[in-house]
ZAVO-460121 format. One record per residue (C-alpha): residue number from 1; x, y, z. Coordinates in steps of 0.1 Angstrom, whole numbers, plus 5000, padded with zeros to 4 digits. Example, Ala and Ser with C-alpha at 12.3 -4.5 7.8 and 13.67 -1.06 7.14 Angstrom:
! ZAVO-460121
<atom k="1" X="5123" Y="4955" Z="5078"/>
<atom k="2" X="5137" Y="4989" Z="5071"/>
END
This chain:
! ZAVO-460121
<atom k="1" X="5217" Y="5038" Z="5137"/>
<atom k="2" X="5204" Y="5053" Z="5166"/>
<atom k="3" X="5167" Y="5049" Z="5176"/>
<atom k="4" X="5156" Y="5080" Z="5179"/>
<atom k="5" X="5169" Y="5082" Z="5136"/>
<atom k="6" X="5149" Y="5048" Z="5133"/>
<atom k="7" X="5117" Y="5061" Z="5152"/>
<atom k="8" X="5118" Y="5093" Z="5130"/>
<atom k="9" X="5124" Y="5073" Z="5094"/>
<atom k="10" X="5096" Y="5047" Z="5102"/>
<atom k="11" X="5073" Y="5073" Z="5112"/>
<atom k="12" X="5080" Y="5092" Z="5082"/>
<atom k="13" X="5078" Y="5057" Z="5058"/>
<atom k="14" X="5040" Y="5053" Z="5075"/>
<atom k="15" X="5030" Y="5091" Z="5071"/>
<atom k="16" X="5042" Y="5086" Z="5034"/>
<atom k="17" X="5020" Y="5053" Z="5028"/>
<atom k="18" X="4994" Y="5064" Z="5043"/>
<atom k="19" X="4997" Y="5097" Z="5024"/>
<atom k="20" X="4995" Y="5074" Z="4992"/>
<atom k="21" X="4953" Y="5066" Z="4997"/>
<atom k="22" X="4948" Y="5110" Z="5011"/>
<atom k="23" X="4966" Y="5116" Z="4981"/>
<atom k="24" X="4948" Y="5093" Z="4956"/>
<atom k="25" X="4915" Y="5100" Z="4973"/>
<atom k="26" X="4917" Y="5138" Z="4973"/>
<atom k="27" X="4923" Y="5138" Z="4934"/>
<atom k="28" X="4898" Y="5123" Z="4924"/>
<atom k="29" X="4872" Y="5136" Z="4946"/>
<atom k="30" X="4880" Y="5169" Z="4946"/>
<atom k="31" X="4897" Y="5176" Z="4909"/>
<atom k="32" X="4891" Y="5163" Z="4874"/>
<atom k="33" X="4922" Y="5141" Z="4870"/>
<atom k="34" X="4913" Y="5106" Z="4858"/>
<atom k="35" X="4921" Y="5072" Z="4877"/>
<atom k="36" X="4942" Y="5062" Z="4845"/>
<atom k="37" X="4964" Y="5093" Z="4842"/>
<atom k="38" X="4969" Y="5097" Z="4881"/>
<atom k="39" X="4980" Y="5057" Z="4876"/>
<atom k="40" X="5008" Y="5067" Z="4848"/>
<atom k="41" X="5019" Y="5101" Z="4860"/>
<atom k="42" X="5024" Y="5079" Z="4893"/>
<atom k="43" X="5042" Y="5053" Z="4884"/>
<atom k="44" X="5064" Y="5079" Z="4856"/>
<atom k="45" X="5070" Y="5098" Z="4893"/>
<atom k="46" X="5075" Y="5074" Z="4906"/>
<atom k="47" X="5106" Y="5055" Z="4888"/>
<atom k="48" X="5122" Y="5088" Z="4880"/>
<atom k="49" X="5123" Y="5099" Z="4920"/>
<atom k="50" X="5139" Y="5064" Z="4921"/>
<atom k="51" X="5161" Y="5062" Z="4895"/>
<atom k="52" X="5175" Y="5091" Z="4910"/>
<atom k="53" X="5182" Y="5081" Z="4947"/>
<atom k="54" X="5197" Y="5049" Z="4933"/>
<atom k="55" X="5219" Y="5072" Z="4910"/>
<atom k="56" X="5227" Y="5095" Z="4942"/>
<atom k="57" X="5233" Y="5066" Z="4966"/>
<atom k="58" X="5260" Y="5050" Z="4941"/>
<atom k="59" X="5268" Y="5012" Z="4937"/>
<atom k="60" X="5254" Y="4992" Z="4908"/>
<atom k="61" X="5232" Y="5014" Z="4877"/>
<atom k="62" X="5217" Y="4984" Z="4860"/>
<atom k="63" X="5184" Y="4980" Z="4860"/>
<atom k="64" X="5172" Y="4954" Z="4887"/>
<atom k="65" X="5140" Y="4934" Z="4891"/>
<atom k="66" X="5117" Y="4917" Z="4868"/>
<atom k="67" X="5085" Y="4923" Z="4839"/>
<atom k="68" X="5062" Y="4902" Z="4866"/>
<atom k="69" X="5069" Y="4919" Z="4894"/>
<atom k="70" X="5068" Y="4947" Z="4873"/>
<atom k="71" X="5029" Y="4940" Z="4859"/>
<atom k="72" X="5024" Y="4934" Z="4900"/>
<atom k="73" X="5033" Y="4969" Z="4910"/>
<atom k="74" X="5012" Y="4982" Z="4878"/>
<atom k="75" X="4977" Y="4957" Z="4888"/>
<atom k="76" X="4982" Y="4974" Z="4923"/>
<atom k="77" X="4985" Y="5009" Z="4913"/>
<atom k="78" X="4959" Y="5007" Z="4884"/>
<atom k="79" X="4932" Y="4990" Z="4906"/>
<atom k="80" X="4944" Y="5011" Z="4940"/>
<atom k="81" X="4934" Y="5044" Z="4915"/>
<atom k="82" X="4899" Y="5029" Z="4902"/>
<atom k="83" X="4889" Y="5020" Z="4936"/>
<atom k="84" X="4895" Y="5054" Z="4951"/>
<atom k="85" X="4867" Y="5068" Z="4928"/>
<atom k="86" X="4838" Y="5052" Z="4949"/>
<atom k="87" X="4859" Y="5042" Z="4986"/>
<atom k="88" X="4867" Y="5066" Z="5016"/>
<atom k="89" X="4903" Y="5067" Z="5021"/>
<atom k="90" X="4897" Y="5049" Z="5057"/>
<atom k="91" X="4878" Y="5022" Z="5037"/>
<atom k="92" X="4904" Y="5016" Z="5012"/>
<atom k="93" X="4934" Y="5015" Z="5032"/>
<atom k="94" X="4921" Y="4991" Z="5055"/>
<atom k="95" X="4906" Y="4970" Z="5024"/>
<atom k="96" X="4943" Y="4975" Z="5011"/>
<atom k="97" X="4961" Y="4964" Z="5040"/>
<atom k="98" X="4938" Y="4934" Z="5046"/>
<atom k="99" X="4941" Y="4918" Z="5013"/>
<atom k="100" X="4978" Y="4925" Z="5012"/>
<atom k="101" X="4985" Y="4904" Z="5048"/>
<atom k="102" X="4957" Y="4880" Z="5041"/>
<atom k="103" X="4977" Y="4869" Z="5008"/>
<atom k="104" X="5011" Y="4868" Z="5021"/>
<atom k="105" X="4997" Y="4845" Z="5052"/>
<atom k="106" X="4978" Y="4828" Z="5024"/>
<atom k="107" X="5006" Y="4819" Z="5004"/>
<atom k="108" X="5027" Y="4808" Z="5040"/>
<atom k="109" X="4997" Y="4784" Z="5042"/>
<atom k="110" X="5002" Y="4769" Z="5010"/>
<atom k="111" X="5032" Y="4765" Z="5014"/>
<atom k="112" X="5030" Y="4740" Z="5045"/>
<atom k="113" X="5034" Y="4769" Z="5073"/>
<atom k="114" X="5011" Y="4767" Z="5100"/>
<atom k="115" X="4991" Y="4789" Z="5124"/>
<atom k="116" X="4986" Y="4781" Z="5159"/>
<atom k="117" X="4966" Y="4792" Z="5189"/>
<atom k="118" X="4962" Y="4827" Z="5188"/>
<atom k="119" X="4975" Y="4827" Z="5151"/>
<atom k="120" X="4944" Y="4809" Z="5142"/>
<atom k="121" X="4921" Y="4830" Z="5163"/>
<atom k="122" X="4939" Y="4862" Z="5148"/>
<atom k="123" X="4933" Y="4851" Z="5111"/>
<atom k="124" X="4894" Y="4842" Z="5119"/>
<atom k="125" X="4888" Y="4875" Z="5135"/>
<atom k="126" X="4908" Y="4889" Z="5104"/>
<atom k="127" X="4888" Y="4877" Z="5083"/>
<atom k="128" X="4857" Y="4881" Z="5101"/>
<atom k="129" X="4861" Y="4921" Z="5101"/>
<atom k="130" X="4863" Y="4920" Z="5063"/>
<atom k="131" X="4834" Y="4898" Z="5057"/>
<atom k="132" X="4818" Y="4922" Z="5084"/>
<atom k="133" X="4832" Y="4953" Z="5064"/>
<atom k="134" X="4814" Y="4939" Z="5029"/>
<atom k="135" X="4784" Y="4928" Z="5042"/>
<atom k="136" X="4752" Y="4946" Z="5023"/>
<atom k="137" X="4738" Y="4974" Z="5041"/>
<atom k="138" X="4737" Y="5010" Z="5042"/>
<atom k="139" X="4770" Y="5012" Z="5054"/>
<atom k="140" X="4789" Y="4990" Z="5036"/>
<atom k="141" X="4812" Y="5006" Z="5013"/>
<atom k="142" X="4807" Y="5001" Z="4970"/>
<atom k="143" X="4812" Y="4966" Z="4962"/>
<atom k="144" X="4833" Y="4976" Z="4932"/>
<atom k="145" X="4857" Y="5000" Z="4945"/>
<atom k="146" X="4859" Y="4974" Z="4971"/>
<atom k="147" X="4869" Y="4947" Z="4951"/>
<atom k="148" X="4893" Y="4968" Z="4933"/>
<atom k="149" X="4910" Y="4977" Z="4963"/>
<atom k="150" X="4911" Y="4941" Z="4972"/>
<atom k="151" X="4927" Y="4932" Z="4940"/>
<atom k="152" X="4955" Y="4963" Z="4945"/>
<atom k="153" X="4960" Y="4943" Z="4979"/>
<atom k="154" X="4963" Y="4907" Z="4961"/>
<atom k="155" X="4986" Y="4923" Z="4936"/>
<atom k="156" X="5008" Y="4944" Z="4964"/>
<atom k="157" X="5008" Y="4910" Z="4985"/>
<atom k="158" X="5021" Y="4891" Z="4953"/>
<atom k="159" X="5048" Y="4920" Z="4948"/>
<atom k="160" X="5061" Y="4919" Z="4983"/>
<atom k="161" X="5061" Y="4880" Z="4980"/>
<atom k="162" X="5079" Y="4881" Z="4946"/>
<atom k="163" X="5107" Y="4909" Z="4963"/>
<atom k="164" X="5118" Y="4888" Z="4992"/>
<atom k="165" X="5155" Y="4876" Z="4988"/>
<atom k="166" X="5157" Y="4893" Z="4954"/>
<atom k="167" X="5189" Y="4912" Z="4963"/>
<atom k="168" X="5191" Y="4952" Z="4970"/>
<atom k="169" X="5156" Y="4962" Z="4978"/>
<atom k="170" X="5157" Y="4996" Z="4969"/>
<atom k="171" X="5173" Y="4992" Z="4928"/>
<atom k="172" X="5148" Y="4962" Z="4923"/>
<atom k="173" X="5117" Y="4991" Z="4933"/>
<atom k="174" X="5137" Y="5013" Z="4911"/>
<atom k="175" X="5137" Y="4990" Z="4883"/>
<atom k="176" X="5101" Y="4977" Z="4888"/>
<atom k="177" X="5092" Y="5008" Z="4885"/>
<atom k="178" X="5105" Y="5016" Z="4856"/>
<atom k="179" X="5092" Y="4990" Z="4836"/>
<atom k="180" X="5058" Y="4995" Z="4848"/>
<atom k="181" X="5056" Y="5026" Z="4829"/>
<atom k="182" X="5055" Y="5007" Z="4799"/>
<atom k="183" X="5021" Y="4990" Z="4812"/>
<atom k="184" X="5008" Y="5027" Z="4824"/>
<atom k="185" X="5016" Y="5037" Z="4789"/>
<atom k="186" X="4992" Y="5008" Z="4775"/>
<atom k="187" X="4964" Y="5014" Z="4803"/>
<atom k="188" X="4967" Y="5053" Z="4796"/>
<atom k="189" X="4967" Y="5048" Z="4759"/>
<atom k="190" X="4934" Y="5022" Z="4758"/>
<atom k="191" X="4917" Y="5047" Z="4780"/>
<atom k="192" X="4926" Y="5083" Z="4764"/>
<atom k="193" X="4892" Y="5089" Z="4751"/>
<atom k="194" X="4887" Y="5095" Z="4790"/>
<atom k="195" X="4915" Y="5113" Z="4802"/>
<atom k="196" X="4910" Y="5142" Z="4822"/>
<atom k="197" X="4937" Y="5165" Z="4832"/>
<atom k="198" X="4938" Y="5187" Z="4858"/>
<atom k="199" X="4964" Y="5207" Z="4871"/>
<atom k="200" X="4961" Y="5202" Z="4911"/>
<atom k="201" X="4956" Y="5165" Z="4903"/>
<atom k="202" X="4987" Y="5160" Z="4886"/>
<atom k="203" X="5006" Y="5178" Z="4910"/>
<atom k="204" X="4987" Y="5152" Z="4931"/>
<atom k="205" X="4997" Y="5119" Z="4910"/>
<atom k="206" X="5035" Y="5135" Z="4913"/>
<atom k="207" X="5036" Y="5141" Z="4951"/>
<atom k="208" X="5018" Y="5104" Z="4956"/>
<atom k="209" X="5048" Y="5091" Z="4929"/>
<atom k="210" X="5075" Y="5108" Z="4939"/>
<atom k="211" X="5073" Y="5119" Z="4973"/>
<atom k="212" X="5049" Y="5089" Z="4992"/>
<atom k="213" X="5059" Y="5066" Z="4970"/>
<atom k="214" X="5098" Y="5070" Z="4958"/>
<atom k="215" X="5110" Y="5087" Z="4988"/>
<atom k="216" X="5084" Y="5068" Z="5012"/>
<atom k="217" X="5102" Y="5035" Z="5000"/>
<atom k="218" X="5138" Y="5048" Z="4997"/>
<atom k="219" X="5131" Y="5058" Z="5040"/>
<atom k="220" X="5114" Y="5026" Z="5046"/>
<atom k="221" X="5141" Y="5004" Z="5033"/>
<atom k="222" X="5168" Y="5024" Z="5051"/>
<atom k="223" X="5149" Y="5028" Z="5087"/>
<atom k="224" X="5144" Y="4982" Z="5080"/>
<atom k="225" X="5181" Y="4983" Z="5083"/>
<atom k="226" X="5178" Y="4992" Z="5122"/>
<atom k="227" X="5141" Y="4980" Z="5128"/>
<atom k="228" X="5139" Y="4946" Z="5149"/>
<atom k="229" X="5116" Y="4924" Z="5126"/>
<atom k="230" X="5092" Y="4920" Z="5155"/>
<atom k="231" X="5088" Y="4961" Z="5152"/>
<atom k="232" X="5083" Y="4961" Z="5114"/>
<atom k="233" X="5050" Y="4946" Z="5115"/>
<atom k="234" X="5038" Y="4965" Z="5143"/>
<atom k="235" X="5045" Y="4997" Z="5125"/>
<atom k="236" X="5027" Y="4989" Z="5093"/>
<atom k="237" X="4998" Y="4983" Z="5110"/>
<atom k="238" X="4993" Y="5025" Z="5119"/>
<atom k="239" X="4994" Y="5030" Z="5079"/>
<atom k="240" X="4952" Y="5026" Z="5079"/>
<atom k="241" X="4948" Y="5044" Z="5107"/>
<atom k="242" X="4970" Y="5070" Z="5101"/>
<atom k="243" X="4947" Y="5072" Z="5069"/>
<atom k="244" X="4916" Y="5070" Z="5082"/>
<atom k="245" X="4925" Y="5103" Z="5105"/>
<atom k="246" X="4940" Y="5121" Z="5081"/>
<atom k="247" X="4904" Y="5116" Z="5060"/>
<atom k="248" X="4886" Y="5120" Z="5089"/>
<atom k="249" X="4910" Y="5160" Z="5093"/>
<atom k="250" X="4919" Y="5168" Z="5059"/>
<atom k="251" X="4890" Y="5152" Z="5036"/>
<atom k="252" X="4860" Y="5158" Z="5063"/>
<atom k="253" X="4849" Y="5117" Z="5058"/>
<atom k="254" X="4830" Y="5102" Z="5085"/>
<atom k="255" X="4839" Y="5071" Z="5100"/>
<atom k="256" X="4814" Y="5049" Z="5107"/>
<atom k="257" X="4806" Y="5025" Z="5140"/>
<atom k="258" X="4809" Y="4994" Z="5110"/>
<atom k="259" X="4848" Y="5008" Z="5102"/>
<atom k="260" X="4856" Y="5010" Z="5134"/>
<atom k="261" X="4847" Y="4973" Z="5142"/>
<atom k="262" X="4856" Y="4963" Z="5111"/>
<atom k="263" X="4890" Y="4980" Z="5121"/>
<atom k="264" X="4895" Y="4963" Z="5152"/>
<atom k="265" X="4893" Y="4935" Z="5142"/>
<atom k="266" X="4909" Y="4931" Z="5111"/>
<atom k="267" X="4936" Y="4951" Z="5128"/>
<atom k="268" X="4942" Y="4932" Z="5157"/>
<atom k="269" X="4937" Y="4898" Z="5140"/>
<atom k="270" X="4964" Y="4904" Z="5117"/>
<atom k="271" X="4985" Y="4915" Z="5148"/>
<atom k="272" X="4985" Y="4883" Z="5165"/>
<atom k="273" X="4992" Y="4863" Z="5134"/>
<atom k="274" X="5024" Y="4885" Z="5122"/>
<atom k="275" X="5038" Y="4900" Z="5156"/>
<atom k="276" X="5056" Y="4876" Z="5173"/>
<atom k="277" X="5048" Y="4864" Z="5210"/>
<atom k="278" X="5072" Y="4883" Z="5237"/>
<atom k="279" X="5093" Y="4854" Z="5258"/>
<atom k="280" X="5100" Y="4861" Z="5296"/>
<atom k="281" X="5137" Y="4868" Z="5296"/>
<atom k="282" X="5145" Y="4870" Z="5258"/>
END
């Protein structure tokens, strides 16, 4: 694969994740849709854009992955909807993307890894920003939507964890997928007293399903196939900022001098745990 096609499908994959919180937040600001519906018609977008690739792309049909990683994938879509009632999409994508790398280097922890020198600084200063982030004041974002978002993270972070070495990535998203339309069902069908459709927020929940999600994840796994693993990280790290612009362009949200510390250094903290040091010569 040549790296201009690599450049081009990882920029797309980050555009399509970041599109996920514009997406999210602009439906429930701006259209009646409720958090529960935009969850289901998701996730039902979701597998079916999905099911289909895998279909298109050939190889094995049956259905991969597994009813926990399956309830994963739901906990983060459910709680990534609720918290976008209250949170900016800068907010939450950074919330998002902290809690997801703060549980995977978590669970390395636990598991006898260690972090040194700069590792250590980075996960302090990490950490730091999001205490910084939450801290009362007037500009600290809603401490529920906030803790939502950090549970979508936790529940992403355990997903990911779950999905390493688990065989073909793309059918096992496929098949999570579609079993986590049985727990949309449930969450949809415990909440319809409160549903609330409207038709620019589905079309909404189906572009985020579909089109971010599906397709995002179909171009992700294909442009991992030609991304060096000390490029992958780097890359994922644009997803909040790509998010917080677009809400700065598209949803006219202001971004406050607290975000943007916060950013940095959550941001950069993460960076020098995950990206690896650059060796003269190698």
């Amino acid at each position: 694969m040549s790296p201009q096609r690599v450049f081009i499908l990882t920029l797309f994959a980050m555009l399509a994740f970041a599109g996920n919180s514009l997406l999210c937040r602009v439906a429930l600001k701006h259209t009646t849709i409720d958090p529960a519906s935009f969850t289901s018609i998701r996730i039902v977008s979701g597998a079916l854009m999905l099911w289909l690739i895998v279909r298109l792309r050939g190889g094995p049909r049956d259905l991969a992955g597994s009813w926990w990683s399956a309830f994963a994938l739901f906990v983060y879509a459910a709680a990534f909807s609720f918290s976008y009632v209250s949170l900016t999409a800068a907010t939450g994508a950074l919330l998002l993307f902290g809690a997801v790398q703060a549980t995977m280097i978590g669970y390395g922890l636990w598991m006898g890894e260690r972090l040194h020198g700069r590792q250590t600084f980075g996960f302090a200063l990490a950490v730091g920003g999001l205490v910084g982030l939450l801290l009362p004041g007037l500009a600290a974002p809603p401490l529920q939507g906030s803790a939502l978002m950090i549970a979508a993270g936790m529940a992403w972070g355990v997903y990911t964890l779950r999905a390493k070495g688990s065989g073909d990535p793309l059918r096992v998203t496929a098949g999570n997928f579609m079993r986590g339309v049985a727990f949309a069902a449930v969450l949809s069908a415990a909440l319809l007293p409160f549903a609330s459709l409207d038709l620019r927020g589905v079309g909404y929940a189906v572009a985020s399903g579909a089109l971010a999600s599906g397709v995002g994840y179909a171009v992700w796994y294909t442009a991992l196939a030609g991304l060096k693993v000390t490029s992958a990280a780097p890359a994922q790290l644009s997803v909040p900022v790509i998010a917080a612009a677009g809400g700065v362009v598209l949803l006219d949200e202001l971004v406050t001098w607290r975000l943007v510390a916060a950013s940095v250094a959550i941001l950069s903290g993460i960076a020098l745990v995950v990206v690896p040091r650059q060796r003269n010569g190698r």
